[in-house]
N, C-alpha and C positions, 0 to 999 in steps of 0.2 A: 669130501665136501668142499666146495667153491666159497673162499670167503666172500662176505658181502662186501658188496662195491664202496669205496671210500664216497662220503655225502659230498653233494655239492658245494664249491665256495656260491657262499649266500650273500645278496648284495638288496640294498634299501633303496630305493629312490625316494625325495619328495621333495615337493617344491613350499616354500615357506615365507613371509613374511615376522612370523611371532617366534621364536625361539623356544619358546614353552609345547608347541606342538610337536617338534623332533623328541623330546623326553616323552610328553606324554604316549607316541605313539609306539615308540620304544617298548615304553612299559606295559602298554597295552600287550603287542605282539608278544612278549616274555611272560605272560602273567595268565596266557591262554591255558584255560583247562584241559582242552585237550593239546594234543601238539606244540608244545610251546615254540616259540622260534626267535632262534637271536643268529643276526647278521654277520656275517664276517666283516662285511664295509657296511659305511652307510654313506651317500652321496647326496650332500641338499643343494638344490638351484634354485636360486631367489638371484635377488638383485642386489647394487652394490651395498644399499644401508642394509639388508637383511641380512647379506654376510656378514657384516661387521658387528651384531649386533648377536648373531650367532655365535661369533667369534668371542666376542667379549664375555656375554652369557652362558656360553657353552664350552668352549676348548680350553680356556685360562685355566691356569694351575687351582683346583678349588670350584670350578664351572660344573653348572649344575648336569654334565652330561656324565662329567668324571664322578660328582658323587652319586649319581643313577648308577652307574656302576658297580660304586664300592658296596650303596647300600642291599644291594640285589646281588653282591657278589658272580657278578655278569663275567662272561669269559674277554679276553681283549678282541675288541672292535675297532676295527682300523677306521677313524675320523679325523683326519689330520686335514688342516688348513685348505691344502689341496683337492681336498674331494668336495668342495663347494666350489661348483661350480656357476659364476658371475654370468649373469645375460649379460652381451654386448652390443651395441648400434653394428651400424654397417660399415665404419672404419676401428672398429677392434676396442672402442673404449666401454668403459662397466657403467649397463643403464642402474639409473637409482627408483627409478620408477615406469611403468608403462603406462602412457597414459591417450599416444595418438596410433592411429591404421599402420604405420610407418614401424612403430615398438614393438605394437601387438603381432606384426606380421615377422621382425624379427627373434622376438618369443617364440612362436611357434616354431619357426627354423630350427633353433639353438635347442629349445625342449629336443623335439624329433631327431635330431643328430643326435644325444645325448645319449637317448632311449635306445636309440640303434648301437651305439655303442655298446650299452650296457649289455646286449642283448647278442652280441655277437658271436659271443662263445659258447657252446651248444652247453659245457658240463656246470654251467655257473644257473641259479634261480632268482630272479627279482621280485621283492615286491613292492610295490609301487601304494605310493599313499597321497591321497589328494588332497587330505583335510589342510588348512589355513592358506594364507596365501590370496592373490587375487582369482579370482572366479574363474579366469580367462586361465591364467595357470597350470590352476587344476585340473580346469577342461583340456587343454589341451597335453598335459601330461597321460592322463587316462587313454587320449586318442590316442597317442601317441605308442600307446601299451597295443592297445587293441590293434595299432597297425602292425607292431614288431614282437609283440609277446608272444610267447612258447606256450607248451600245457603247463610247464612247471611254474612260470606267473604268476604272481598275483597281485590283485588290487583293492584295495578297503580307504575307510575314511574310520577313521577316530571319533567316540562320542562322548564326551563329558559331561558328570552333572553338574547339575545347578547347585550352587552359585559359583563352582569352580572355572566352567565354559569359556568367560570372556576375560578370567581373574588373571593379568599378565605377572602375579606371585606367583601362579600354580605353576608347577613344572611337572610333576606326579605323585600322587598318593605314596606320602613316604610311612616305610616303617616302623614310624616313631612319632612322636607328637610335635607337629609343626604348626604354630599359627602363623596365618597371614589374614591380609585386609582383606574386605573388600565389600561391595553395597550392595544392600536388600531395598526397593526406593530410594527412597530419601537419606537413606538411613544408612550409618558405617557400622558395620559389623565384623568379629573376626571369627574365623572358621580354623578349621584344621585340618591341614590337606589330607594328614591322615586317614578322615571320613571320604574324600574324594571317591567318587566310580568313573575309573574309564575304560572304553570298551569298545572291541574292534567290530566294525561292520566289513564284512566281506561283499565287493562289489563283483559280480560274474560278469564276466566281458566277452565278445568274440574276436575270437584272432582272425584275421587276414593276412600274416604273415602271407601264408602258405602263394597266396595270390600277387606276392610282391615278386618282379626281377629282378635278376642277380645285382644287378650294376644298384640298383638300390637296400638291399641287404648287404651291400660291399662298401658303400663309397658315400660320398654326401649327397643327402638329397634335402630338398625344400622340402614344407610339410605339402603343400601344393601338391607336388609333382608325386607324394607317395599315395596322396589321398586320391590321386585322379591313377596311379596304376591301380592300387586298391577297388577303384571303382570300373577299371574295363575290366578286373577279372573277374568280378564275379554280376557283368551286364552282358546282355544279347552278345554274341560274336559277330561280328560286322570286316570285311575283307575290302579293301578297295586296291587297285593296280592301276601304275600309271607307265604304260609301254614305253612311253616315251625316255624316261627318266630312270626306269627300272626301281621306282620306289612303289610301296607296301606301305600302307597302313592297317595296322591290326592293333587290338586291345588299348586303341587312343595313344600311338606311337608310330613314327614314320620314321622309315630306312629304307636304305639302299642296298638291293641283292645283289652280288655277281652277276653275269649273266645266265650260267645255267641253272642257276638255282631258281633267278627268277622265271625263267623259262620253262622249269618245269611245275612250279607252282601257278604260273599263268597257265598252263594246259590243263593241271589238273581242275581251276576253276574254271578255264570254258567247259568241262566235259558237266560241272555241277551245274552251272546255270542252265546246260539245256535237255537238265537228265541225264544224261549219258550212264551206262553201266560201269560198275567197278571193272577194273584195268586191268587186266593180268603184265607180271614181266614180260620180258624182251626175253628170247632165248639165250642163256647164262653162255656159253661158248662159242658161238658162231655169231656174226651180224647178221641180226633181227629185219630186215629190208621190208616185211609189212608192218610190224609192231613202227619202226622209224618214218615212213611216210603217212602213215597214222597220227601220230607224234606231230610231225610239222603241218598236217590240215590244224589240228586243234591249235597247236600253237601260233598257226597265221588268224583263224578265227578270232581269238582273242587277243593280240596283240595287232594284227593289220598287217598287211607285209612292208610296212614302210619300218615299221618298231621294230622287226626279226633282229632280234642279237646275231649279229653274220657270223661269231666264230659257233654259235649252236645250230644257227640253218648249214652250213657249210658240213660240219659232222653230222650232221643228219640225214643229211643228201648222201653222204658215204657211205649211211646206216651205222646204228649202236649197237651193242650187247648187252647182256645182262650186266656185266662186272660194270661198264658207263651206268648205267641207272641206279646200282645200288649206291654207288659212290657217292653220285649228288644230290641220290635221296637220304644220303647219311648227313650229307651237309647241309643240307636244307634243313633236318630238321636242328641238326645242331646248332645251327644261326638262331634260327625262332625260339627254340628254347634258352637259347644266350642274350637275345633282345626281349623277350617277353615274361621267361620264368616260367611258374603253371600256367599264367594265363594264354599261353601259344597251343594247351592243348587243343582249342575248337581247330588251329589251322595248321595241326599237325599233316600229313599223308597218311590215311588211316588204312593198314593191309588186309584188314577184314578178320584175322587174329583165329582162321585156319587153312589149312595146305587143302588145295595151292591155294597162297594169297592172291587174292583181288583189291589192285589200290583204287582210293579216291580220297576225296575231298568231303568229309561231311559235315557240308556249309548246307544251309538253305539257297536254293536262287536268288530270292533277292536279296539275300547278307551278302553279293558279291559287288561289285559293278568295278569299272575300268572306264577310268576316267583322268584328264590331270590333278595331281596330287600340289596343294599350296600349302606348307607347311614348313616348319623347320624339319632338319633330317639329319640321321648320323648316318654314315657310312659303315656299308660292312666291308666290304671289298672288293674289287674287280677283276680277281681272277675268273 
């Protein structure tokens, strides 16, 4: 018998303003009838008063995180100074508040890298909480899930009764008798957190990881730029080529192909835009001499003969083999899957998936065109 797999380290996100909603939401998730769940970290991002405010209320020797603890006999939770993480401007200093285009748009940044991080290690589970905080925050922390979250994710908001909701005494329903203040109208009254209800709303989200490229699952990215990959992978496929240049735009992204790579991607969309039949290989031992002059009509077709990559027309005039085509159908597709991620499936070279394969391109004709390309561009390489 296989023993069961050790659980995952479990990890919290949420972003905060009020100090009372990391307790309450704490205690919430621990107090679940079914399934209960306690964090191994928990990580808050707010801003610079919200940290310190956090800090004072919460971390201090006697802070109401450590007595949520003691009184719930809670396993240790790694929360140290450190795991609050401070928005900052655009020269590294800690915002106190958001409050112009300029803050808001570094919020989003700093959320989204955050998230991505949390999220980068396949055996760890996050879950993500939106409750207090500024609107914009919350928003953009949930998005921020829904771009990088996993199945194992999750995301909820916190709900408190009345009159404990806005009561910044309340930190959670203790198991003991606690009064604190607070107002019915006009009127001061005190309550006992004891009575408090709080209670987890589970928010279901859809992932689009899955639709994100590597280089943005890996490295830093804007919220911008994950939300516009987000958005070519799962809109229309659309192909453009610009002979001149040897750049590609796909999935709202522009690069630069070697030349034979782009040269066999430019062939196989001229044979899509004018119908053409799927492609058999070049004969695998011997050069192919009608599979290659074949080859170079398509490929002056679509490129002109003034664009011909001269180190691909020049081998092609010699004639290919099979072993030339698999090669730099290997690296074709390896580029596209290295610049796009899933989203490079629609402009994968599709073999038709049985013997003997028959290649093509299955684009639509007019998801193609070839045209100059005005854009920013990375570079893939010029071999």
């Amino acid at each position: 018998m296989n023993p069961a797999p050790p659980p995952r380290p479990k990890q919290h996100a949420l972003t905060r303003h009020t100090p009372p909603v990391v307790t309450q939401n704490h205690k919430a998730q621990a107090s679940r009838a079914q399934s209960p769940w306690v964090p191994d970290a928990i990580h808050l991002i707010t801003t610079a008063t919200g940290a310190e405010n956090a800090r004072l209320n919460l971390l201090l020797p006697g802070g109401w995180f450590h007595r949520l603890c003691v009184d719930y006999r809670l396993p240790a939770i790694d929360f140290p100074v450190e795991n609050i993480h401070i928005l900052t401007d655009a020269d590294g200093r800690a915002l106190d508040d958001i409050r112009t285009p300029e803050q808001n748009t570094l919020a989003a940044d700093f959320i989204t890298e955050t998230v991505r991080r949390l999220t980068e290690t396949p055996d760890t589970e996050l879950h993500v909480s939106i409750a207090g905080g500024r609107k914009t925050m919350g928003y953009y922390l949930g998005y921020a899930l829904s771009l990088y979250g996993r199945p194992q994710d999750r995301l909820s908001h916190v709900l408190v009764s009345d009159p404990y909701e806005t009561n910044r005494e309340f930190y959670y329903p203790t198991p003991y008798d606690h009064p604190i203040h607070s107002k019915r109208g006009d009127k001061e009254i005190t309550v006992d957190a004891r009575n408090a209800q709080v209670d987890l709303a589970e928010i279901p989200f859809v992932s689009l990881r899955h639709g994100l490229p590597e280089a943005l699952l890996t490295g830093r990215a804007s919220f911008r730029a994950t939300v516009e990959a987000a958005r070519a992978a799962i809109g229309p496929a659309a192909l453009a080529l610009d002979p001149a240049t040897r750049r590609i735009q796909a999935a709202n992204k522009t690069f630069t192909l070697p030349p034979a790579q782009f040269a066999l991607l430019a062939m196989f969309a001229q044979r899509a835009r004018v119908g053409a039949a799927a492609l058999r290989a070049p004969l695998k031992d011997s050069v192919d001499v009608d599979w290659s002059r074949d080859y170079l009509a398509d490929l002056t077709a679509a490129c002109g003969s003034l664009y011909l990559p001269d180190s691909v027309e020049e081998v092609l005039r010699r004639g290919v083999d099979g072993n030339y085509f698999s090669q730099h159908l290997s690296s074709l597709r390896a580029t596209l899957k290295r610049q796009l991620g899933p989203a490079a499936a629609p402009y994968l070279i599709d073999d038709g998936h049985t013997r003997p394969h028959r290649y093509r391109l299955a684009l639509e004709p007019d998801a193609i065109r070839c045209n100059p390309i005005d854009a920013p561009v990375g570079r893939v390489g010029a071999a």
